[in-house]
PDBQT receptor file of N, H, CA, C and O in Angstrom, charges set to zero:
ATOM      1  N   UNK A   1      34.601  30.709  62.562  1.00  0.00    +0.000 N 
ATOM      2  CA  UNK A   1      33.970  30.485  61.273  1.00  0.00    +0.000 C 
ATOM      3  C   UNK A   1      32.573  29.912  61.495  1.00  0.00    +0.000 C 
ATOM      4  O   UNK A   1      32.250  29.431  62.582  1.00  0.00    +0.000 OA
ATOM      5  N   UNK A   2      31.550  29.984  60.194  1.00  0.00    +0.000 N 
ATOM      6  H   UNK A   2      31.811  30.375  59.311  1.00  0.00    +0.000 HD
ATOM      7  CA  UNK A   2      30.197  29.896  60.878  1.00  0.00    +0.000 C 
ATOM      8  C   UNK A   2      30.110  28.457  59.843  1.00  0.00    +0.000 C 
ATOM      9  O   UNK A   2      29.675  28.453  58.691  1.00  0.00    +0.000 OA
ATOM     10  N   UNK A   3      30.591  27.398  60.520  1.00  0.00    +0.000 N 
ATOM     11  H   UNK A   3      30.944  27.401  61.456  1.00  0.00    +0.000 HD
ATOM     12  CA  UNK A   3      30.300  25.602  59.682  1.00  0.00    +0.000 C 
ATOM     13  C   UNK A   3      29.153  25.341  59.497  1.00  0.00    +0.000 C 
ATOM     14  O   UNK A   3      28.233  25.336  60.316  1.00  0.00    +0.000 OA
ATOM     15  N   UNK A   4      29.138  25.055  58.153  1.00  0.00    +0.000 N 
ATOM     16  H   UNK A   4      29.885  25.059  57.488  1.00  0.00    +0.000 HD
ATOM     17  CA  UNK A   4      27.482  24.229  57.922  1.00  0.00    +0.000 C 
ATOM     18  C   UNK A   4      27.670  23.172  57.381  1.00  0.00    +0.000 C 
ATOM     19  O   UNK A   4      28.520  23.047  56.500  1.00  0.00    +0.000 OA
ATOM     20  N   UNK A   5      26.782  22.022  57.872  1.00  0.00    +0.000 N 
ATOM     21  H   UNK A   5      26.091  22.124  58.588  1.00  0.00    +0.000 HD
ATOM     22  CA  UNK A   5      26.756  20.680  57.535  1.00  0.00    +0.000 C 
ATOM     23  C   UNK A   5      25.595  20.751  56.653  1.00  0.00    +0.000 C 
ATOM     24  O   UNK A   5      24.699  21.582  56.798  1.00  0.00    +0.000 OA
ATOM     25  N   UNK A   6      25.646  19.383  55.242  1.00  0.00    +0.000 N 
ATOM     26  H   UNK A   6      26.374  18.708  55.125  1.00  0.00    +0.000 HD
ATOM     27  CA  UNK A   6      24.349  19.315  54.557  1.00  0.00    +0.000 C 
ATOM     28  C   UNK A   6      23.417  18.789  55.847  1.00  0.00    +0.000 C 
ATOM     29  O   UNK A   6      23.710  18.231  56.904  1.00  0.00    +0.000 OA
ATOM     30  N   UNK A   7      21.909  19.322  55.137  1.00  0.00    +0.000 N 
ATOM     31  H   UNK A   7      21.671  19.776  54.278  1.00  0.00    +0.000 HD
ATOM     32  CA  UNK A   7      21.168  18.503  56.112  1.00  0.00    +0.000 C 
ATOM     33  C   UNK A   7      20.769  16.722  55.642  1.00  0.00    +0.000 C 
ATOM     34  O   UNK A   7      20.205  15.892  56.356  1.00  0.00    +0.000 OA
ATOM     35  N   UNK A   8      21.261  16.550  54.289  1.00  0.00    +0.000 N 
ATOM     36  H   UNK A   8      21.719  17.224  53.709  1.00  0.00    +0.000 HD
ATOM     37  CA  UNK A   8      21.369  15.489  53.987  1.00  0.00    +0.000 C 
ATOM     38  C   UNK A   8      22.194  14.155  54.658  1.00  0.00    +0.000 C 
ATOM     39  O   UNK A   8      22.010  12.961  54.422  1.00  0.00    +0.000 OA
ATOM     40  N   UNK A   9      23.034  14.709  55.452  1.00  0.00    +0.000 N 
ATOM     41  H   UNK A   9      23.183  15.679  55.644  1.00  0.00    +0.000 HD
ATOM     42  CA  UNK A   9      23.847  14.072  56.426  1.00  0.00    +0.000 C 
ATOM     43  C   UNK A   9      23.547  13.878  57.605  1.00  0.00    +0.000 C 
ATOM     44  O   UNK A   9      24.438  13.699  58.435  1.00  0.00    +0.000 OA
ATOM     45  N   UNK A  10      22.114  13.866  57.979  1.00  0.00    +0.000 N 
ATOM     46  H   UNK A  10      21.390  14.011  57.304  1.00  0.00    +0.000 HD
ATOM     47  CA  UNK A  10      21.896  13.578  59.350  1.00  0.00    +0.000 C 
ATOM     48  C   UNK A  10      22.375  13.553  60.690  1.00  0.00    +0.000 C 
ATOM     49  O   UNK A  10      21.944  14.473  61.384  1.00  0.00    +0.000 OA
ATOM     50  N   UNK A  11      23.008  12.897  61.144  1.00  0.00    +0.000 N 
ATOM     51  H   UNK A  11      23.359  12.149  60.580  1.00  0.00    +0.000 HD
ATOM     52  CA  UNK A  11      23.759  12.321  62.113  1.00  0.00    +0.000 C 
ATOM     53  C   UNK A  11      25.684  11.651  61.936  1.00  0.00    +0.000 C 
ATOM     54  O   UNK A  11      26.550  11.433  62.783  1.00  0.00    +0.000 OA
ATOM     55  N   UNK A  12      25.665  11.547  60.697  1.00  0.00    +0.000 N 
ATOM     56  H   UNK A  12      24.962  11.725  60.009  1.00  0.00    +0.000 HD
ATOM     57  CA  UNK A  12      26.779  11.029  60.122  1.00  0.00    +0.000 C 
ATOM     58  C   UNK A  12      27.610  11.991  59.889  1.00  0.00    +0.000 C 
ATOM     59  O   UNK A  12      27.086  13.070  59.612  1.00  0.00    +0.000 OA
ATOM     60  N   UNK A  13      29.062  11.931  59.921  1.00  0.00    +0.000 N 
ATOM     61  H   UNK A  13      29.487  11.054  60.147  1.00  0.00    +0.000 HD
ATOM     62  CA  UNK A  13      29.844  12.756  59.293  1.00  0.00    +0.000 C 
ATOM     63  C   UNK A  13      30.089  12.734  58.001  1.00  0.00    +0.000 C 
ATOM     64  O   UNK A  13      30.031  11.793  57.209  1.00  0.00    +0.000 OA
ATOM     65  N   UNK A  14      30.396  13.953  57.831  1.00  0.00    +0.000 N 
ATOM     66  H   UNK A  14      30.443  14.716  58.475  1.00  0.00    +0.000 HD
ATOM     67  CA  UNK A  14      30.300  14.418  56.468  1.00  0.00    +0.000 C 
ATOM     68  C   UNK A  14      31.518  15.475  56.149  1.00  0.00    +0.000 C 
ATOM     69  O   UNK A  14      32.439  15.563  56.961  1.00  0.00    +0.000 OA
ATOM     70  N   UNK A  15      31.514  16.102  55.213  1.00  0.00    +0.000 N 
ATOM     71  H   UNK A  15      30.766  16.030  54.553  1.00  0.00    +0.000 HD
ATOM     72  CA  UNK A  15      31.663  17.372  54.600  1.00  0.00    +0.000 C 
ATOM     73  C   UNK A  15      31.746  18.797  55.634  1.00  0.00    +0.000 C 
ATOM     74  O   UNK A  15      31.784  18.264  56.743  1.00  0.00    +0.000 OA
ATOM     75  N   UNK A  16      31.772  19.611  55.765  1.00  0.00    +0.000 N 
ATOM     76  H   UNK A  16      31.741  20.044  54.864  1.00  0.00    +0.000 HD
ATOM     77  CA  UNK A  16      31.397  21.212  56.522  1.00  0.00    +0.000 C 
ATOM     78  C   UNK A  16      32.065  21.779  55.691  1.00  0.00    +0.000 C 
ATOM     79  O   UNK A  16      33.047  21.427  55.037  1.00  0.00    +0.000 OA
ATOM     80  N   UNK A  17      31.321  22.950  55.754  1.00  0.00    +0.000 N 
ATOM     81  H   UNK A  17      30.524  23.236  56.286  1.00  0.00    +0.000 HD
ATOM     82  CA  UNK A  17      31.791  23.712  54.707  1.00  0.00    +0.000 C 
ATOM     83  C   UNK A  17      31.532  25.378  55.461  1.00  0.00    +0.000 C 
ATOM     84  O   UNK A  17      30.738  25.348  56.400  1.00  0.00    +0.000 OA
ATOM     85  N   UNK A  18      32.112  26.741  55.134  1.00  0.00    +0.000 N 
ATOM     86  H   UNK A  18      32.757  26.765  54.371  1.00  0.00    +0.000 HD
ATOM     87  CA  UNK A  18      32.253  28.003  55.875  1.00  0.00    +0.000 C 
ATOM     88  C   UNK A  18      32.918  28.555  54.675  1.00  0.00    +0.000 C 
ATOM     89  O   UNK A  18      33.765  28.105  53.904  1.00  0.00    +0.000 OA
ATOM     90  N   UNK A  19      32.103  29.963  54.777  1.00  0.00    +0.000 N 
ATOM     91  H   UNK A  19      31.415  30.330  55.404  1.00  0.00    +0.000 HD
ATOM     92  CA  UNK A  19      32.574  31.132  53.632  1.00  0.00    +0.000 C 
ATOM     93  C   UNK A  19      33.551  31.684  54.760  1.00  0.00    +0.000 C 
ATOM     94  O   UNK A  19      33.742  31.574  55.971  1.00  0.00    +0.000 OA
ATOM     95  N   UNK A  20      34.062  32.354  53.624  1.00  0.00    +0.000 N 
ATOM     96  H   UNK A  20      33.907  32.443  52.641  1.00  0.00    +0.000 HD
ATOM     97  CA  UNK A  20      35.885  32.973  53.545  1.00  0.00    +0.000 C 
ATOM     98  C   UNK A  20      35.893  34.081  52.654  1.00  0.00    +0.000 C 
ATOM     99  O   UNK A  20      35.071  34.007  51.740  1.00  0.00    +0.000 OA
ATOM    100  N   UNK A  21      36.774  35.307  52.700  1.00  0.00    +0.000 N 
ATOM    101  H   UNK A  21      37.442  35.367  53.442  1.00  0.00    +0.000 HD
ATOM    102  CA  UNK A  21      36.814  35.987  51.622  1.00  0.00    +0.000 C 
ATOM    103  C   UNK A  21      36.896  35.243  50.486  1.00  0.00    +0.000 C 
ATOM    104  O   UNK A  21      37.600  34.238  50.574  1.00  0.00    +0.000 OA
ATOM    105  N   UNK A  22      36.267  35.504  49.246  1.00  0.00    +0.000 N 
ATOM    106  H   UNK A  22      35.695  36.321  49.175  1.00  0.00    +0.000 HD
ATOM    107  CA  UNK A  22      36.241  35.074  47.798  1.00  0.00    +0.000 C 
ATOM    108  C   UNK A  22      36.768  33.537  48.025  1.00  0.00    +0.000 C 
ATOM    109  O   UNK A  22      37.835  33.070  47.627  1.00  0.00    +0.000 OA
ATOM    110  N   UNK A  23      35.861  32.955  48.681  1.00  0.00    +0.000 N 
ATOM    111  H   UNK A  23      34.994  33.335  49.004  1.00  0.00    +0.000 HD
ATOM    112  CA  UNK A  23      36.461  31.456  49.092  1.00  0.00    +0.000 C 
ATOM    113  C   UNK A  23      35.372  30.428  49.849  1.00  0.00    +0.000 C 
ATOM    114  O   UNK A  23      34.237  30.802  50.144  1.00  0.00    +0.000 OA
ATOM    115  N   UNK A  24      35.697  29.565  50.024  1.00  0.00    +0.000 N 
ATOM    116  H   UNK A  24      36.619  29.261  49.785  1.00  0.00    +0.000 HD
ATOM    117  CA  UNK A  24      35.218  28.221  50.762  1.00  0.00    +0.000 C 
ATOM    118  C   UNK A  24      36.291  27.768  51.310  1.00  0.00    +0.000 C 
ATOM    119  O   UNK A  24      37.320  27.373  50.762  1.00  0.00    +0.000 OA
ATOM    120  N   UNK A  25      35.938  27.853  52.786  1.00  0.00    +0.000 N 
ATOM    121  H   UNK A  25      35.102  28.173  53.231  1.00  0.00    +0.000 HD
ATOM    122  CA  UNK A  25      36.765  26.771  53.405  1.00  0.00    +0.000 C 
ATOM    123  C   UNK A  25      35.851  25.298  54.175  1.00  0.00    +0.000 C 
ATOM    124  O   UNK A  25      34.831  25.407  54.856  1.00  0.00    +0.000 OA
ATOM    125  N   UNK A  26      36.513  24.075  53.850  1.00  0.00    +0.000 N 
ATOM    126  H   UNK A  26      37.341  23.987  53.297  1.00  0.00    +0.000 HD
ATOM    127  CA  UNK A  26      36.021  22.952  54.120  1.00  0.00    +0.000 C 
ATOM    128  C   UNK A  26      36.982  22.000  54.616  1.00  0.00    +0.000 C 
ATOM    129  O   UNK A  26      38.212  22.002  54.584  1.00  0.00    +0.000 OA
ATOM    130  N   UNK A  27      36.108  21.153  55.102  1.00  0.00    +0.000 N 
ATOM    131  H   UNK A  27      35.108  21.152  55.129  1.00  0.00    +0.000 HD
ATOM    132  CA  UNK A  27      36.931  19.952  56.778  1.00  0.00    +0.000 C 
ATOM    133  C   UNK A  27      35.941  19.296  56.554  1.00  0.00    +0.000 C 
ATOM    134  O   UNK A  27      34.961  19.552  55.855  1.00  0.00    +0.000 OA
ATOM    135  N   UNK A  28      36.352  17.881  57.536  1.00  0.00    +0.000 N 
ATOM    136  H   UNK A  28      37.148  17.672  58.103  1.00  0.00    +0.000 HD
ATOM    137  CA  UNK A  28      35.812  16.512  57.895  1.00  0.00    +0.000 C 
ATOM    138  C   UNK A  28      35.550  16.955  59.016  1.00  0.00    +0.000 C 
ATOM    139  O   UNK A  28      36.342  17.465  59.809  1.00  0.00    +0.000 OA
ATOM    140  N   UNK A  29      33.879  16.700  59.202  1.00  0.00    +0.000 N 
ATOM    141  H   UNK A  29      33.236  16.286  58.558  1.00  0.00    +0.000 HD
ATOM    142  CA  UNK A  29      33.639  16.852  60.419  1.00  0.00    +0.000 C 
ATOM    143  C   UNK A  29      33.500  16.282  61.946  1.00  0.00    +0.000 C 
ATOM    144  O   UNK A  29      33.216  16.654  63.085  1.00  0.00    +0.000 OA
ATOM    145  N   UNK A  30      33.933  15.011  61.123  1.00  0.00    +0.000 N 
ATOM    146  H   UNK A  30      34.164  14.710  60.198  1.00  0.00    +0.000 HD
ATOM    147  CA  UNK A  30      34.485  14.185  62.146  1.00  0.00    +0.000 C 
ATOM    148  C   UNK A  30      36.148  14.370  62.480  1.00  0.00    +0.000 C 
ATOM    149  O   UNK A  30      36.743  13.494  63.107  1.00  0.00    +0.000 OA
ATOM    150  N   UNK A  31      36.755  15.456  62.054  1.00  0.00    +0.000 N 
ATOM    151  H   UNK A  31      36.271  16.167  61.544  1.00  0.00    +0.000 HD
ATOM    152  CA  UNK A  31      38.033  15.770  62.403  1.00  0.00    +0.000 C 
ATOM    153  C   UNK A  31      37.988  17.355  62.426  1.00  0.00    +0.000 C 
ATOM    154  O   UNK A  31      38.889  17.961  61.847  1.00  0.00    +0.000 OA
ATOM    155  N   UNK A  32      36.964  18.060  63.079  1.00  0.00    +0.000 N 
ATOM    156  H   UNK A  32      36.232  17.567  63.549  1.00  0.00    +0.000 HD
ATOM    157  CA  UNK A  32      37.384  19.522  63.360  1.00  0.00    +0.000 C 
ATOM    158  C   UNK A  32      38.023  19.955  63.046  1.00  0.00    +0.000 C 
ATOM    159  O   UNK A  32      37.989  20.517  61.952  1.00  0.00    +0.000 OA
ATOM    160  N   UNK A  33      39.369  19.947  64.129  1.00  0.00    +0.000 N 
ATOM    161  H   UNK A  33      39.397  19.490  65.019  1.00  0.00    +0.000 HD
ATOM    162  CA  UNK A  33      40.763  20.413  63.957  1.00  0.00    +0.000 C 
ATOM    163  C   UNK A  33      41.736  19.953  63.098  1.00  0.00    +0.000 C 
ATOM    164  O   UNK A  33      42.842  20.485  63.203  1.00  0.00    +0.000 OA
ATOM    165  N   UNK A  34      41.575  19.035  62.221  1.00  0.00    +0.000 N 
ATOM    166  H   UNK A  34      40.677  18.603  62.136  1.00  0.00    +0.000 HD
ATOM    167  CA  UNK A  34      42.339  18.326  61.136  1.00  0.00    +0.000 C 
ATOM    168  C   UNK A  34      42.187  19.760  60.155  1.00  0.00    +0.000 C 
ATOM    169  O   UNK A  34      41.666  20.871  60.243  1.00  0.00    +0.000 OA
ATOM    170  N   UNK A  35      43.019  18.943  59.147  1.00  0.00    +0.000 N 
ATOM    171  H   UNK A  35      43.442  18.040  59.075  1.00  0.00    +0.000 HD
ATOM    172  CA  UNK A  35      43.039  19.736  57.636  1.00  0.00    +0.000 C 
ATOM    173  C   UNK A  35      41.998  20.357  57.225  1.00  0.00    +0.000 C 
ATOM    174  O   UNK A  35      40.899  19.846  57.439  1.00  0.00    +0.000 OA
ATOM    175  N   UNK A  36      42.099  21.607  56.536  1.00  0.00    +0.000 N 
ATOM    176  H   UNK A  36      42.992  22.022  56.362  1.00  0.00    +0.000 HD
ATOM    177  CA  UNK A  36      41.197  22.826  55.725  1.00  0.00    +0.000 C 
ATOM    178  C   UNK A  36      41.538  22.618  54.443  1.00  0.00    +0.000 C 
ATOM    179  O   UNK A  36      42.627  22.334  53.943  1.00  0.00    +0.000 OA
ATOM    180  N   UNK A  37      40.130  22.850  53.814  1.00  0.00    +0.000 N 
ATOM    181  H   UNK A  37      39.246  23.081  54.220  1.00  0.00    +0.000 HD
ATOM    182  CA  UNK A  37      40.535  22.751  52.090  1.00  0.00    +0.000 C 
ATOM    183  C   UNK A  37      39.697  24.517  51.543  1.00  0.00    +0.000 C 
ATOM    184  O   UNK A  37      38.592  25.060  51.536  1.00  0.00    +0.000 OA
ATOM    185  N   UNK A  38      41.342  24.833  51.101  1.00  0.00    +0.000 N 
ATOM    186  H   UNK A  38      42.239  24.391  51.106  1.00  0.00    +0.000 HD
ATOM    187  CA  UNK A  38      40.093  26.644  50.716  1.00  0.00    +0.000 C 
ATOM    188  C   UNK A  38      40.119  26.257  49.178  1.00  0.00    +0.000 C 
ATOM    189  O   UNK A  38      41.064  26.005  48.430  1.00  0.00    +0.000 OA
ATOM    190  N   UNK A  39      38.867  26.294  48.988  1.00  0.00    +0.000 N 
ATOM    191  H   UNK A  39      38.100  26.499  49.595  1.00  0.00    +0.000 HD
ATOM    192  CA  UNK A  39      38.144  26.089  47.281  1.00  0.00    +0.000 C 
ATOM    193  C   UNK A  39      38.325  27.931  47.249  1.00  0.00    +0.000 C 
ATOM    194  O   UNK A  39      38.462  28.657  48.233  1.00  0.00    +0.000 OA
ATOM    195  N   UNK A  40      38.289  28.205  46.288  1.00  0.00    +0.000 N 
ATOM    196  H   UNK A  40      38.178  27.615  45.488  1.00  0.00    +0.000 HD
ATOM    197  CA  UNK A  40      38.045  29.606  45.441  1.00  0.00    +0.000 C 
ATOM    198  C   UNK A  40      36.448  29.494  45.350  1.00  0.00    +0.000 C 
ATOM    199  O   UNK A  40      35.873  28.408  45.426  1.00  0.00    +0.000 OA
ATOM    200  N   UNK A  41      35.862  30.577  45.200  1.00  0.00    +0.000 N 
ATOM    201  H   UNK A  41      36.329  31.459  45.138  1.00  0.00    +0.000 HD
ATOM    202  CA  UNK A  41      34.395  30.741  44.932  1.00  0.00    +0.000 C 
ATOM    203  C   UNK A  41      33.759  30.390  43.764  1.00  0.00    +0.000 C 
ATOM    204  O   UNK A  41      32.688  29.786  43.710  1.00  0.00    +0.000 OA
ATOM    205  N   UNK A  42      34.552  30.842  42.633  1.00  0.00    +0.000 N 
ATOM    206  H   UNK A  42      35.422  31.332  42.676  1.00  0.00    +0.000 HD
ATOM    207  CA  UNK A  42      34.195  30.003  41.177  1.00  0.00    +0.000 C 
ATOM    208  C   UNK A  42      34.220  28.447  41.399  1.00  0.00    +0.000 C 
ATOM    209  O   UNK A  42      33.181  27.799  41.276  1.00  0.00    +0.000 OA
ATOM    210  N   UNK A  43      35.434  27.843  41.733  1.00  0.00    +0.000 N 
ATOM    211  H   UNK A  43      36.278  28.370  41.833  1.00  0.00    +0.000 HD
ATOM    212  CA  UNK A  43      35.589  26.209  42.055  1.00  0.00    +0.000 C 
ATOM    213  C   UNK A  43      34.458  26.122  42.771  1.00  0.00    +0.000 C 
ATOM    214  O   UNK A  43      33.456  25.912  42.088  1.00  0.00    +0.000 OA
ATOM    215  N   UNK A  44      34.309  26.210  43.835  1.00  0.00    +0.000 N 
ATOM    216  H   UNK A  44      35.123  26.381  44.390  1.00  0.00    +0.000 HD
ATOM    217  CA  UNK A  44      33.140  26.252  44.623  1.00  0.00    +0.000 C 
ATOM    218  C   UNK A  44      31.900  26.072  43.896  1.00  0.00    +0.000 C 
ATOM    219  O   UNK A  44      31.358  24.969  43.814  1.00  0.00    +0.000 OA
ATOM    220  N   UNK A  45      31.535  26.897  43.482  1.00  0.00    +0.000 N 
ATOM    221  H   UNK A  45      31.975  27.792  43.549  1.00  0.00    +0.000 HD
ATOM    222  CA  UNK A  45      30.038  27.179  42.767  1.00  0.00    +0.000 C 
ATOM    223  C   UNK A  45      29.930  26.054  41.737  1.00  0.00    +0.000 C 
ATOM    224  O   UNK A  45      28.910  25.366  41.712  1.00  0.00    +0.000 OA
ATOM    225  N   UNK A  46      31.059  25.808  40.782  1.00  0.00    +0.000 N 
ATOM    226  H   UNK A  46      31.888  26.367  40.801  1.00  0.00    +0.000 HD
ATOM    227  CA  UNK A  46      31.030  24.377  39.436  1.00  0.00    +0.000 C 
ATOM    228  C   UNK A  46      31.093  23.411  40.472  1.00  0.00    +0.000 C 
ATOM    229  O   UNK A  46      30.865  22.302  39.990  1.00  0.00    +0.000 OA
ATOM    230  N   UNK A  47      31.311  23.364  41.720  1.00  0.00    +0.000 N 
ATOM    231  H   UNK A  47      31.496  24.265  42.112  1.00  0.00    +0.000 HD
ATOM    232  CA  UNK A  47      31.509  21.966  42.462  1.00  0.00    +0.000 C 
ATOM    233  C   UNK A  47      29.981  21.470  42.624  1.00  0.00    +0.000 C 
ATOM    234  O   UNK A  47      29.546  20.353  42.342  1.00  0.00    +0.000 OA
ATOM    235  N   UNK A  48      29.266  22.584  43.152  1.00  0.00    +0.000 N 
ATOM    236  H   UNK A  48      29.619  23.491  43.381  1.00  0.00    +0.000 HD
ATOM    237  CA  UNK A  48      28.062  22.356  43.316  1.00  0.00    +0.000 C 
ATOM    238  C   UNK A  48      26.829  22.276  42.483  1.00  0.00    +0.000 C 
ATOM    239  O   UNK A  48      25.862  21.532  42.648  1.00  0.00    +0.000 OA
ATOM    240  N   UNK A  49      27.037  23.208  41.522  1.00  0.00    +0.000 N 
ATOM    241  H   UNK A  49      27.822  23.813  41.387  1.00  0.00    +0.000 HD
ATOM    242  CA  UNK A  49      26.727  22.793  40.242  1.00  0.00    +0.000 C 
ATOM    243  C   UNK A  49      26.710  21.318  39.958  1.00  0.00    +0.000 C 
ATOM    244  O   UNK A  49      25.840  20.571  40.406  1.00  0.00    +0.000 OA
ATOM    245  N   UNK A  50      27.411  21.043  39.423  1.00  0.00    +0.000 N 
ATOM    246  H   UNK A  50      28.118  21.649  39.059  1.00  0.00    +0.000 HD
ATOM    247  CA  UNK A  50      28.082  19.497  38.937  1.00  0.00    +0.000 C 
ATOM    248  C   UNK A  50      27.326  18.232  39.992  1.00  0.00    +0.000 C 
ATOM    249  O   UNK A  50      27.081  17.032  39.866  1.00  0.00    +0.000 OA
ATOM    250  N   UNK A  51      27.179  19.030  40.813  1.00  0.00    +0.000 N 
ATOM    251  H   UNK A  51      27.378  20.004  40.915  1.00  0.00    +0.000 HD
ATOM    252  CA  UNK A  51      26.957  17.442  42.128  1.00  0.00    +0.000 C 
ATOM    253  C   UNK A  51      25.322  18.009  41.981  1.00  0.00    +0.000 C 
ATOM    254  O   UNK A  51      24.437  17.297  42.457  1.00  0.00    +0.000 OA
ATOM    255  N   UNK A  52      25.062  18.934  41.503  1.00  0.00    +0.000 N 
ATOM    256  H   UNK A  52      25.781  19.512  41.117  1.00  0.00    +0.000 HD
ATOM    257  CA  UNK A  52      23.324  19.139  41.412  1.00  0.00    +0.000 C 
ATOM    258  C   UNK A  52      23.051  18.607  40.209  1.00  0.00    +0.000 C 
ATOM    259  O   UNK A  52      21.863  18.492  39.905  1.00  0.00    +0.000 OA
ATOM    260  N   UNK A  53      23.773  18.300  39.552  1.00  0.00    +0.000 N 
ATOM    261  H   UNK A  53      24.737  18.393  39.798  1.00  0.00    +0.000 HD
ATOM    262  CA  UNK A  53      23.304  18.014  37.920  1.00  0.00    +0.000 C 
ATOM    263  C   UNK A  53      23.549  16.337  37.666  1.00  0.00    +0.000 C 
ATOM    264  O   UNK A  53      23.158  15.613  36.750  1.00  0.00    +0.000 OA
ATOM    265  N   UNK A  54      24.589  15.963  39.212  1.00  0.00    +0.000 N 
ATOM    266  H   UNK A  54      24.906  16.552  39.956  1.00  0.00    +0.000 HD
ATOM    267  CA  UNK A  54      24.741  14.300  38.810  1.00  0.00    +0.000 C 
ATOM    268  C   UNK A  54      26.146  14.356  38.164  1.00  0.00    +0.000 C 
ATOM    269  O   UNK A  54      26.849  13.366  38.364  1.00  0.00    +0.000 OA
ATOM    270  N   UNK A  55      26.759  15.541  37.286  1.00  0.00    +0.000 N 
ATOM    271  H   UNK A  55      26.188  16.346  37.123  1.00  0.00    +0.000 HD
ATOM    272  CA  UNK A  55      27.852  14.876  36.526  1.00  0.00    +0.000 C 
ATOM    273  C   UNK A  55      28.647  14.561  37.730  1.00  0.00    +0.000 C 
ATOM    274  O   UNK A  55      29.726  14.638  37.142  1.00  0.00    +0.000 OA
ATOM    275  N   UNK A  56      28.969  14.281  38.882  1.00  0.00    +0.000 N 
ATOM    276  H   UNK A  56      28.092  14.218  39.359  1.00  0.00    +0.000 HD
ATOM    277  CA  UNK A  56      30.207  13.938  39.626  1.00  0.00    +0.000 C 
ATOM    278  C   UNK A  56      29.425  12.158  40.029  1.00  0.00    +0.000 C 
ATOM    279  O   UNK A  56      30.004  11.460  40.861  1.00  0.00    +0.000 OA
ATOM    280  N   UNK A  57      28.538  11.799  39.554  1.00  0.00    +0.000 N 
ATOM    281  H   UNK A  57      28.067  12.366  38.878  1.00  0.00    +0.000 HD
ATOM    282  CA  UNK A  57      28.040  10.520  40.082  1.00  0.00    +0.000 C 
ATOM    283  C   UNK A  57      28.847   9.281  38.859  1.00  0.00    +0.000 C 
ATOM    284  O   UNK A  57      28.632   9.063  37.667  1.00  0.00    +0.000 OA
ATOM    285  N   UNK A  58      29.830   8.673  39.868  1.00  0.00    +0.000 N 
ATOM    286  H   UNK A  58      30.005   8.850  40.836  1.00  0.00    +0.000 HD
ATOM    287  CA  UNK A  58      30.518   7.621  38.930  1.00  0.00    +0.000 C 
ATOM    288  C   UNK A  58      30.037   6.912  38.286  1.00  0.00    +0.000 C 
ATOM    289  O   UNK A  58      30.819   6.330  37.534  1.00  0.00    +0.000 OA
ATOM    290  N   UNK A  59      28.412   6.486  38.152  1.00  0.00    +0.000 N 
ATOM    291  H   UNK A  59      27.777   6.959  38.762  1.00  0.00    +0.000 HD
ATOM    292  CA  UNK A  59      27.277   5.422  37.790  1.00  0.00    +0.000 C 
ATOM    293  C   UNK A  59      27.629   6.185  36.330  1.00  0.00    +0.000 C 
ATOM    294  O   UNK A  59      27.861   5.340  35.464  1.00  0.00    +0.000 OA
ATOM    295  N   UNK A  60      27.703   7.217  35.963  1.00  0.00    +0.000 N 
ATOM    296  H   UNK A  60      27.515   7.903  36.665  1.00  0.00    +0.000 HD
ATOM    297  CA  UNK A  60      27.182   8.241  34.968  1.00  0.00    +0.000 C 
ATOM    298  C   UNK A  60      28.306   7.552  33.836  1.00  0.00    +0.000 C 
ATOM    299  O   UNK A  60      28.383   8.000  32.692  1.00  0.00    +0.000 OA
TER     300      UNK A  60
């Protein structure tokens, strides 16, 4: 799978994230081989949405 980290994450672990048929698959990248989370592509897309717009920021 081809993992991409934000570049907002520097050096730190984070998030990774890799397309999938009609999908997202995502891991801790400080745990490789640990658990996969497959988002659907719609979920996917409102996830990112939402975290571009702030509504997922608890301050809100």
């Amino acid at each position: 799978m081809n993992w991409r980290k934000s570049t907002h994450s520097l050096d730190n672990d984070c998030v990774e994230a890799a397309p999938a048929p009609a999908a997202v698959v995502v891991r801790d990248s400080a745990d490789p081989d640990g658990p996969r989370l497959r988002v659907g592509a719609r979920g996917w897309r409102t996830l990112l949405e939402r975290a571009r717009t702030g509504a997922l920021d608890p301050r809100r």
